[in-house]
C-alpha positions as CSV (number, residue, x, y, z in Angstrom):
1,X,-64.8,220.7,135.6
2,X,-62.2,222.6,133.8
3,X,-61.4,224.2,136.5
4,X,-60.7,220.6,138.4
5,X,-58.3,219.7,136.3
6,X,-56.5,222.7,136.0
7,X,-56.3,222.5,139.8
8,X,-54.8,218.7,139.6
9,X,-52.5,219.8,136.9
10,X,-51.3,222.5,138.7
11,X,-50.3,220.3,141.8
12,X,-48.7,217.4,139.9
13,X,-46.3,220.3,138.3
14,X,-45.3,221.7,141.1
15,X,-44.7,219.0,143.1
16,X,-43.0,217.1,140.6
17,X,-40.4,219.7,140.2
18,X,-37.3,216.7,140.7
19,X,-34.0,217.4,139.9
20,X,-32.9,214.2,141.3
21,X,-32.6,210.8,139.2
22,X,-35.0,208.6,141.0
23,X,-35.0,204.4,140.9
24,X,-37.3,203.4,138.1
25,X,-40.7,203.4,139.7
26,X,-40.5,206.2,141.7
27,X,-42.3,209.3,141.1
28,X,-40.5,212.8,141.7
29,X,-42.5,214.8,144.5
30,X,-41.4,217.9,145.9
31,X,-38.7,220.1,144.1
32,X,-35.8,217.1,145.3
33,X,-37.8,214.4,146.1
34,X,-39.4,211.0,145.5
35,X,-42.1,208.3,146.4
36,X,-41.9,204.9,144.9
37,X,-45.1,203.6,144.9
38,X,-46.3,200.4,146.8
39,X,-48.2,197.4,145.3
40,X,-51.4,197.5,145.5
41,X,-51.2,194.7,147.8
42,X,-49.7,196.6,150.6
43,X,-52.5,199.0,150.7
44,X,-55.7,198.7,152.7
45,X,-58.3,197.2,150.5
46,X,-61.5,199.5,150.0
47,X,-64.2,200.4,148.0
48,X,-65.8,203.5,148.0
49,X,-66.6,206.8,146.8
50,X,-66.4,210.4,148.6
51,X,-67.5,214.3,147.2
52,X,-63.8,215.8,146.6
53,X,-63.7,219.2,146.8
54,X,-60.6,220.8,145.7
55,X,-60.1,224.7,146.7
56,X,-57.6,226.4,144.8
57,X,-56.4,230.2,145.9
58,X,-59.9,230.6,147.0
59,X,-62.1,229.0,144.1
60,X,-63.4,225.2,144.8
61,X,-65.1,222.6,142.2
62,X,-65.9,219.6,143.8
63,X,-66.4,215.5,142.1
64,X,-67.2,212.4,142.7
65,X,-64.2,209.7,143.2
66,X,-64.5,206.4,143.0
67,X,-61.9,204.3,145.0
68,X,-61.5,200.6,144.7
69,X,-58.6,199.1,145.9
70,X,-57.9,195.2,146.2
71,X,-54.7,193.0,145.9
72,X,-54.2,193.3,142.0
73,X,-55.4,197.0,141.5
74,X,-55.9,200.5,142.8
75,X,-59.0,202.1,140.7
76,X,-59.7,205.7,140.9
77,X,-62.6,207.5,138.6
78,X,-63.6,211.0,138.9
79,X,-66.9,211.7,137.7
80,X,-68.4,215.3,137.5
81,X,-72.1,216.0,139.7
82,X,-73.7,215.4,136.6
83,X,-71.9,211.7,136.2
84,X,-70.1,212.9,133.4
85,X,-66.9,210.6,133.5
86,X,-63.2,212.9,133.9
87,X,-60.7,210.3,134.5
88,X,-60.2,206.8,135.2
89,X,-56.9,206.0,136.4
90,X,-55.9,202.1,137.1
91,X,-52.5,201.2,138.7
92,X,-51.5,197.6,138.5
93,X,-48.4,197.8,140.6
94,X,-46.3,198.5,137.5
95,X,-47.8,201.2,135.9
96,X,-50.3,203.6,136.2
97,X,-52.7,204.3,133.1
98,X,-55.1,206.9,132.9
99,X,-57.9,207.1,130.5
100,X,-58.4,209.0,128.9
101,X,-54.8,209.8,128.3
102,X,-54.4,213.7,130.0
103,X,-50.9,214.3,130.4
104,X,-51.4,217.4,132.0
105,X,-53.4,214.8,135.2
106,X,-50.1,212.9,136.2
107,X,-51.6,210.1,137.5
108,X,-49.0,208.8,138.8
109,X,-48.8,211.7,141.4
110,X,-52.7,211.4,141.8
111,X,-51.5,207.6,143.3
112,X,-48.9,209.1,145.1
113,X,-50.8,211.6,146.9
114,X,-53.3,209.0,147.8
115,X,-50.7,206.7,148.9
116,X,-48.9,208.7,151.4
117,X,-52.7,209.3,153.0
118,X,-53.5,205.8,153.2
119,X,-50.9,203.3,153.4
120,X,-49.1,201.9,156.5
121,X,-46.2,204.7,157.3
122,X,-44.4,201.8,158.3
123,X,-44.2,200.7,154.8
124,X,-43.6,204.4,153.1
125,X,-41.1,205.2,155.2
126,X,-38.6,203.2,152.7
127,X,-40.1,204.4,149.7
128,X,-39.4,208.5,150.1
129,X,-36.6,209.5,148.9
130,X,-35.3,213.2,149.9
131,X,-38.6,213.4,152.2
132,X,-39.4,213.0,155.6
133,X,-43.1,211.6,157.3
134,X,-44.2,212.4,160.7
135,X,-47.4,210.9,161.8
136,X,-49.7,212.1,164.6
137,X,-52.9,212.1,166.1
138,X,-54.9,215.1,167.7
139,X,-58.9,215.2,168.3
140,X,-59.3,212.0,166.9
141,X,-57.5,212.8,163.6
142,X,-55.1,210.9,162.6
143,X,-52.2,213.0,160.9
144,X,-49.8,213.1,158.2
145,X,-47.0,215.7,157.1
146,X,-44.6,215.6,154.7
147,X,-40.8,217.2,154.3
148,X,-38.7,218.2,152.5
149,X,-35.7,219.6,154.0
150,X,-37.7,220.7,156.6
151,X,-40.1,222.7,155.1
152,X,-44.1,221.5,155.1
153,X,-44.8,220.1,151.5
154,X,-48.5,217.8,152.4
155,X,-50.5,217.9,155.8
156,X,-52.9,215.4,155.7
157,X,-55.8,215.2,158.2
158,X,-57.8,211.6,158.4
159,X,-60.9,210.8,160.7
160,X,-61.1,207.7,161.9
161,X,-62.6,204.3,161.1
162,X,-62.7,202.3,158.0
163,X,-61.2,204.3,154.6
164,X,-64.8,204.0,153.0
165,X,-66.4,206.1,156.0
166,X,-63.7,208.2,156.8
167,X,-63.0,211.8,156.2
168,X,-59.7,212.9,154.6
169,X,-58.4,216.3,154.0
170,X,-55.0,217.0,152.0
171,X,-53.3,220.6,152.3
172,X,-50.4,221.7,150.1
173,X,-49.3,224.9,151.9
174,X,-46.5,225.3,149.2
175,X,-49.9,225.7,146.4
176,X,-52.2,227.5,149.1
177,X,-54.1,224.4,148.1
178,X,-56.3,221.9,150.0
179,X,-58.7,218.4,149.1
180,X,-61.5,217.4,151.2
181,X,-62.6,213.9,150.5
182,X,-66.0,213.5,152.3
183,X,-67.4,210.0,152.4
184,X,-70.8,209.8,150.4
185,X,-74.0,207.9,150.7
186,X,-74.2,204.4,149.9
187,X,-70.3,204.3,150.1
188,X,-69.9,201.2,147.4
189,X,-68.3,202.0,144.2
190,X,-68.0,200.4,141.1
191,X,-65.3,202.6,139.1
């Protein structure tokens, strides 16, 4: 599970490479740019958990994540094959705590990430800063790519059907990098 981390640690650094002063609740993504996160609230509400398998220049480790998202909170746990507990990260709309405190994790970029696959692109569109979304669909899928001065930063692959059930997939060509997040039996969570 080391290995995990180090592969979340080495995302969050690289894409929160911002040279740019950002408004205070934004979160630098990409070597220039920003996301400021949403409220809960605006997000689809959902409660869930999914295998995540993270592959990282050819090595993968895979978890279990918890999701539970309602109008106060966005809950995500991580919990190795085993159960053994990694991370739980809470954001309350203000501010995003994980525990325990790993500030190598960035949770704040963890929210991000999750963000711009999940929430309405109507209502991210206002909160990048120095970025760019395109959304898509092909074969069912819908998609998701993110800019930054026109170079490919996130490609983001989602099946369709409720969040709980769905398949997602995140790529970060910049870190040869990819997340699949594949829906798991019983699909309730309790993080």
């Amino acid at each position: 599970m080391l290995r995990v981390r180090l592969a979340w640690s080495a995302v969050v650094l690289l894409l929160a490479a911002c040279a740019t002063p950002l408004p205070p609740g934004c979160t630098a993504f990409g070597r220039n740019g920003g996301v400021c996160l949403l409220p809960p609230a605006s997000l689809p509400a959902v409660e869930g958990s999914h295998l995540v398998k993270v592959t990282r220049d050819g090595q993968q480790d895979a978890f279990m994540g918890l999701l539970k998202i309602d109008a106060r909170t966005l809950q995500l746990a991580g919990f190795s094959l085993f159960g053994t507990s990694l991370f739980d990260i809470v954001y309350d709309g203000q501010t995003v705590v994980s525990r325990p405190e790993q500030p190598a994790l960035k949770p704040d970029m963890l929210v991000v990430m999750l963000e711009l696959a999940i929430a309405d692109p109507a209502l991210l569109q206002g909160r990048l800063h120095g970025l760019t979304l395109v959304t898509g669909s092909r074969d069912g899928l819908q998609l998701r790519d993110v800019y930054e001065q026109g170079r490919l930063i996130v490609h983001i692959e989602e099946s369709a059907g409720p969040l709980e059930s769905a398949d997602l997939r995140i790529e970060v060509p910049p870190l040869k990098l990819s997340v699949e997040m594949t829906p798991m039996p019983g699909g309730a969570a309790n993080p």
